[in-house]
SEGUMI-692129 format. One record per residue (C-alpha): x, y, z. Coordinates in steps of 0.02 Angstrom, whole numbers, plus 50000, padded with zeros to 5 digits. Example, Ala and Ser with C-alpha at 12.3 -4.5 7.8 and 13.67 -1.06 7.14 Angstrom:
BEGIN
506154977550390/506844994750357/
! end
This chain:
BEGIN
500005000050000/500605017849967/500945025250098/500815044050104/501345060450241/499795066750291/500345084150287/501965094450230/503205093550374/504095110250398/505775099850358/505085096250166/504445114750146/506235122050195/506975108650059/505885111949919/505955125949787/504225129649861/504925138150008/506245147149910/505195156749794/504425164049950/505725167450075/506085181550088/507855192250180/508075188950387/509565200550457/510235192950613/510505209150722/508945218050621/507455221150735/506455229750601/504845220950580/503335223650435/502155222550587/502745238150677/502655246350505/501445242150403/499565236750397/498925221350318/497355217650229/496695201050120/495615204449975/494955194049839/495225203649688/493855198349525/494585192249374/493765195849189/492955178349193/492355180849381/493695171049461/494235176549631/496325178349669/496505180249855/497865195649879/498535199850025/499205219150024/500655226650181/500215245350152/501315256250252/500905264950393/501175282450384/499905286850257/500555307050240/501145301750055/501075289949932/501735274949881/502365262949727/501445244549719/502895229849708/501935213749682/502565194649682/501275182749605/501565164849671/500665146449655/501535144849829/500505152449941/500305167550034/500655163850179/500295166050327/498365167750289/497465180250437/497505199550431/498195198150619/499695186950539/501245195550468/502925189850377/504345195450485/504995202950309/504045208550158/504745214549999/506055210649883/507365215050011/507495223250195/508105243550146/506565241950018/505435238050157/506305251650245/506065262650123/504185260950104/503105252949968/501415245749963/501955226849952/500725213649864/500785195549852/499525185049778/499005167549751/499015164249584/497445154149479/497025138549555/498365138649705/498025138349883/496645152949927/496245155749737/494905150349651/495085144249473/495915128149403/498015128549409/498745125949249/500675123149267/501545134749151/500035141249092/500295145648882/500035163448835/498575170048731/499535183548614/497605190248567/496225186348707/494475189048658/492855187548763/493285180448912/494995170748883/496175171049029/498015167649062/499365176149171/499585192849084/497665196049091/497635191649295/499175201649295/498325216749202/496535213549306/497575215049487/498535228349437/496965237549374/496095233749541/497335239849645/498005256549596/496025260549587/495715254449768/497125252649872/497405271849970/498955280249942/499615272949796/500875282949676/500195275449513/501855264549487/501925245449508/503425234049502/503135215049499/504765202749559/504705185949588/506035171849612/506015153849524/503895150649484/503555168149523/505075173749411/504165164649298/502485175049328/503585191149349/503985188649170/502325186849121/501715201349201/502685211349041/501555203848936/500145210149018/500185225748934/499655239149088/500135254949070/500415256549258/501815241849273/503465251349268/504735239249313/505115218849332/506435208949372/506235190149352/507255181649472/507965164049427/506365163949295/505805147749224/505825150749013/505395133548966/505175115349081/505835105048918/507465114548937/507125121849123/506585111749289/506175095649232/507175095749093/508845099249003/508955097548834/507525085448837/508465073648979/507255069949126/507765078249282/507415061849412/508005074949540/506405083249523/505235068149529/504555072949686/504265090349657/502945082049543/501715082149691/501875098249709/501335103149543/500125090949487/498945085149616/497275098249590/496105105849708/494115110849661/494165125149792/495255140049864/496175132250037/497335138750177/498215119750193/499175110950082/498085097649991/499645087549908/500885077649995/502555069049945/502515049449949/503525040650067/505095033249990/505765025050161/507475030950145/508615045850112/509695036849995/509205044249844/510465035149719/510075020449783/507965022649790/508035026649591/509065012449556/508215000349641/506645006949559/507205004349397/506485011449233/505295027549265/503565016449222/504055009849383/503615023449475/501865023549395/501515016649584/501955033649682/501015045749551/499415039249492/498275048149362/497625059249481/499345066049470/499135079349324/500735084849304/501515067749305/500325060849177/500575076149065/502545070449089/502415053049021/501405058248870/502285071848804/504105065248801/504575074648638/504435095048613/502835095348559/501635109748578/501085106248741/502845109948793/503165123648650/501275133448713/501965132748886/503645143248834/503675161048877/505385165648792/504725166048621/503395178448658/504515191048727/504405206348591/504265223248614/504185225148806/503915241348868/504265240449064/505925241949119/506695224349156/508105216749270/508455198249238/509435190749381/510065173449413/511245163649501/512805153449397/512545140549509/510725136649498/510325119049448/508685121649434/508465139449323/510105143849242/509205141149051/507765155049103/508815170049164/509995170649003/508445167748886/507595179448980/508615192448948/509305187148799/507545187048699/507185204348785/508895211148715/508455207448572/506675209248496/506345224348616/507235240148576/506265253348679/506285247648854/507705246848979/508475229248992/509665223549108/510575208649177/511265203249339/512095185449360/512995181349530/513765168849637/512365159849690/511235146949711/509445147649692/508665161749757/510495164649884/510415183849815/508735186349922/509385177850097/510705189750176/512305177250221/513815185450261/514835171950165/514345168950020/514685151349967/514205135049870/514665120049953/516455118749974/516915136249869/516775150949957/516645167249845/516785181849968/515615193450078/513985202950078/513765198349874/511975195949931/511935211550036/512765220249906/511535216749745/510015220449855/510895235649911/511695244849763/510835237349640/509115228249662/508505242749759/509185254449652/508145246549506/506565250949578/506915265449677/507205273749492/505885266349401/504505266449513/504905281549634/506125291049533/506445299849378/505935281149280/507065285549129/508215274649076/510005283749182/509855271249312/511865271749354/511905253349347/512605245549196/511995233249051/512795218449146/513065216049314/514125198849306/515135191549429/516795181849391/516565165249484/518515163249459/519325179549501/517875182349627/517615199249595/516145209049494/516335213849322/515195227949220/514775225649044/513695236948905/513155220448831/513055203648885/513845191648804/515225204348816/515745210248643/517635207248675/517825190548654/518795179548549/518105160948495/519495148748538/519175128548504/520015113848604/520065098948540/519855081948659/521615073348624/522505057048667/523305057048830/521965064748909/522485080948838/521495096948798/522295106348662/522065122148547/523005112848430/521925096548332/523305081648297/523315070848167/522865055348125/521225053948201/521015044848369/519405039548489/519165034848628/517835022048709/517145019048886/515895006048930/514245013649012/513135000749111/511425006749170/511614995749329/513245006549377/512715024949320/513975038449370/513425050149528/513075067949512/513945070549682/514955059849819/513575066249924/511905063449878/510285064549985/508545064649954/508185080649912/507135088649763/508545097249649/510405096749734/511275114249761/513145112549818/513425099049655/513405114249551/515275116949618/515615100349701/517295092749686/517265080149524/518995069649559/517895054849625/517085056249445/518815059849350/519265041549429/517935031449345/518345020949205/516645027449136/516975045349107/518315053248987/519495065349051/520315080048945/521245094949036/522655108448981/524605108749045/524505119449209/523945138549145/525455151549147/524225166549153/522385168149163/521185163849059/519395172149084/517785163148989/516125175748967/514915170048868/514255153148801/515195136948810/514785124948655/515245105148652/515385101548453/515605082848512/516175068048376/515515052448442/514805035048436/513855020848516/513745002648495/511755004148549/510515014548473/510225027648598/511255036048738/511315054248831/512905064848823/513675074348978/514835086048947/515865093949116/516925113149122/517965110349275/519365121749361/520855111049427/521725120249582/523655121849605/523985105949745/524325119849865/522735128849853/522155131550027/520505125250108/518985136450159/518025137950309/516665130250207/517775113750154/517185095450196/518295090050321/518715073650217/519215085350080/520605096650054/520495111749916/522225108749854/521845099949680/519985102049703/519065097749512/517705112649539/516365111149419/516035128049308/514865124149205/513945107349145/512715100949032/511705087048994/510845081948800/509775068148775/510515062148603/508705057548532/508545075048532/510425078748436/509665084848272/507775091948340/506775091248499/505525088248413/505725072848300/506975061548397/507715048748321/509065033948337/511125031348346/511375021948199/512675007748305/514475012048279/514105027048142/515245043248173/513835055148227/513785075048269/513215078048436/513145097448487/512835102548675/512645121048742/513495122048919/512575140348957/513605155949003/515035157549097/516135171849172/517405162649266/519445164949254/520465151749280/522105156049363/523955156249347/524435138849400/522675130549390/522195120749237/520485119249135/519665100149121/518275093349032/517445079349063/516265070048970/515185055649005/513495047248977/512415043049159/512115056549287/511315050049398/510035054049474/510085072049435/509525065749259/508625047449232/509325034349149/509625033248952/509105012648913/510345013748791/509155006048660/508065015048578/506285015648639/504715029948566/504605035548747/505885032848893/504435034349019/503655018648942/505315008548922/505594990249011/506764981949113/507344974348967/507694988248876/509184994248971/510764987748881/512694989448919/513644998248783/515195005048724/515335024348671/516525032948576/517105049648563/518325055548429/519935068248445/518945079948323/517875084648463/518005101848516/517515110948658/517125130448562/517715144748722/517365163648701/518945170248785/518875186748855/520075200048800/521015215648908/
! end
């Protein structure tokens, strides 16, 4: 029998991406509270089709002037429900809450006090008629409601959001109302076939348990949670998957009442469920002022933020676009830690303090209580150097200073500017009943953080994934921009997936941090920078996947994402490339079945891969 939590424990809240898209800052020695401040009132604001949204609105206090609306939209709750009930912190940030605006948060369609049915990713509806609904009309209905009703409003609105309400913060541009001035989409989701549940069409297993969260339904607006996360029996998350074996398996934890995971299984491909579901492609002429901000460490929404602002870039030319990428996790840039690291790498102080400081509230103050032209004093790109550990400003992002350079994966282990002759390959044997880790240190949690720089030598010492890396660097060598993996390979099946690893080698007397495992020591540490996963059905198009012909040469092309990271004198640049991750990403049967959700025991083969020495890893170096 399945057996299932009755409710959320607080433990499973604080580990899922629920909680982070609402946290919001704590200061330690801060004493400022929204209570003493501010008054609170719940309303349920009427949609065009007559559907209520349950708002709750923090209005400040002293009502002898007026006030910009900032607004977070969220399928996570508003919490806590009760007019007598406050959040210690409201707001984007603790100095904006200090500095006074009438802060909204609202349930979104079909989540927790809302009426209406939930649609996950709801598709946009480029021209509405009658009574058609999606995010940007809510978003345009709420913001009509409340600068006609709530007192001592300036006429401006800003709308921010992290992860799923990045997601909805984004939308809100869309919505087309004249009185929305200014957005920034934190960690945004662009698209679940490339973010969330998917990269490059690979299944994020990681994630299967956020599943609950998304797909179980409700028929009316509630104050508790009405989903709950099945009971596995162990924290031992590799070993839970693997036992479980091929994903139909776990038909037995999600049944059809299960939305979300039934709208998984049958849409495998890109199709236009997926496709609808994308906001990145509807991103044209935007007219309120935008800042895109993510983390370079987010495992979860790295693909949004960069399409995000790319898209914006470039189909709209009248508004004000802007980018900020930092050291973080997701969502670190809205918690206030005084050292700033990701698992064993520690990248300096008060970066969080600092972007909601001198630059997130900056964003606002200008646009919504400020001159609102486009001399913010901030630049195009605010990007910080993961390697050097410092910020760097840009007027464009990419940065237009860059030079291509292509290494080539050599015998030897090597990775070379220069492509030898004769060809070579090389094979490695990948074995669904051994898949490679993500981490040394996995636990059952819904998508791992500190992997994103976690030490790779454990990996670098399986027979089952290929190392390449340069002779130690004599000076630096600073990536910006995207990182492409023109891959040459082969397989002796008829399907496999394709990792592909950036990694930053330290000098053997590279000092530990506070932060450091104790059974680990930083000297030689393999820090990931950047990796990517491609399902190689999906090699040619997402949308029509098709076979490895066995032991055919084939073209396989992956995009790592962007990267601003130097690597140092005396440190030396690896790549690593391998088929399993697991399970941050399910398991490839190797053999080629129409849909991997349906596949059998059976179907899972051992096989030999290939990859040739005309592979090349394609680096935009940055130049003084």
């Amino acid at each position: 029998m399945i057996r299932f939590f009755l409710v959320l424990s607080m433990l499973l809240i604080i580990s899922c991406k629920e909680q982070i898209s609402q946290e919001t800052p704590s200061e330690a020695v801060d004493t400022y509270v929204a209570k003493e401040h501010y008054t609170k009132k719940e309303i349920s604001i009427a949609m065009r089709d007559g559907i209520k949204l349950h708002t709750t609105i923090y209005s400040p206090k002293d009502t002898s002037k007026k006030y910009p609306i900032i607004m977070s939209r969220t399928p996570y709750s508003c919490r806590p429900y009760g007019e007598d009930k406050f959040r210690e912190k409201i707001g984007p940030n603790t100095t904006m809450m200090k500095d006074g605006y009438i802060v909204v948060y609202q349930d979104v369609r079909g989540r927790w006090n809302s009426e209406g049915v939930y649609d996950n990713m709801r598709a946009f509806i480029p021209n509405k008629s009658g009574n058609q609904v999606d995010e940007a009309s809510d978003t345009y209905d709420t913001i009509e409601w409340l600068v006609n009703n709530v007192d001592n409003n300036n006429g401006n609105v800003g709308v921010w959001g992290i992860s799923y309400p990045g997601f909805y913060s984004t939308y809100s541009t869309l919505s087309g109302h004249p009185a929305l001035k200014a957005v920034s989409p934190q960690a945004p989701i662009g698209d679940f076939f490339f973010d969330d549940f998917h990269h490059n069409g690979a299944y994020l297993l990681s994630y299967w348990r956020a599943t609950a969260v998304f797909g179980y339904m409700k028929d009316q607006p509630t104050k508790e949670a009405w989903y709950s996360f099945p009971d596995l029996g162990t924290q031992d998350q590799y070993q839970f998957f693997l036992d479980a074996g091929p994903l139909s398996n776990l038909d037995k934890y999600y049944d059809q009442s299960n939305v979300f995971w039934t709208q998984l299984k049958e849409h495998p491909n890109y199709d236009e469920f997926w496709k609808s579901r994308g906001i990145i492609q509807h991103l044209k002429d935007i007219k309120p002022a935008t800042m895109t901000v993510g983390g370079w460490f987010d495992a979860e929404d790295l693909y949004g933020p960069l399409e995000t602002y790319a898209n914006i870039e470039e189909n709209s030319t009248a508004n004000y676009n802007t980018i900020v990428m930092g050291p973080w996790s997701h969502g670190d840039w809205a918690r206030n830690k005084k050292r700033q690291a990701i698992g064993n790498v520690y990248f300096g102080d008060d970066i969080s303090k600092f972007f909601q400081e001198e630059i997130e509230t900056k964003f606002f103050h200008h646009f919504l209580k400020g001159k609102a032209d486009g001399n913010t004093g901030l630049p195009e790109a605010y990007v910080f150097d993961t390697g050097s550990k410092d910020w760097k400003t840009f007027d464009s992002w990419p940065p237009k200073n860059t030079v291509e350079s292509n290494y080539f994966l050599q015998p030897n282990q090597t990775l070379s500017i220069k492509r030898g002759e004769p060809l070579t390959k090389v094979d490695f044997v990948s074995d669904p009943k051994k898949p490679v880790p993500y981490s040394e240190d996995i636990k059952m949690v819904f998508t791992p953080r500190k992997y994103m720089t976690d030490d790779q030598r454990f990996a670098a010492r399986r027979p089952d994934v290929l190392v390449f890396e340069t002779e130690v660097l004599d000076e630096p060598i600073t990536l910006a921009g995207d990182i492409m993996a023109a891959l040459d390979v082969a397989t002796t099946g008829s399907a496999a997936d394709w990792v592909v690893k950036l990694i930053d080698v330290y000098p053997p007397d590279h000092p530990d941090y506070e932060e450091t495992q104790e059974y680990l020591k930083m000297g030689n540490y393999h820090q990931m920078v950047r990796s990517e996963a491609m399902r190689g059905r999906f090699r040619n198009s997402f949308e029509k996947p098709e076979p490895f012909i066995p032991n055919q040469k084939t073209s396989v092309n992956i995009k790592l994402q962007d990267v601003l990271h130097t690597f140092k004198k005396g440190h030396k640049i690896q790549i690593q490339v391998q088929s399993t991750w697991f399970p941050y990403i399910d398991i490839n049967p190797q053999t080629y079945v129409n849909n991997i959700f349906k596949a059998k025991e059976d179907d899972f083969k051992r096989q030999t891969h290939t990859v040739y020495s005309s592979s090349t890893i394609k680096m935009n170096i940055l130049k003084n």
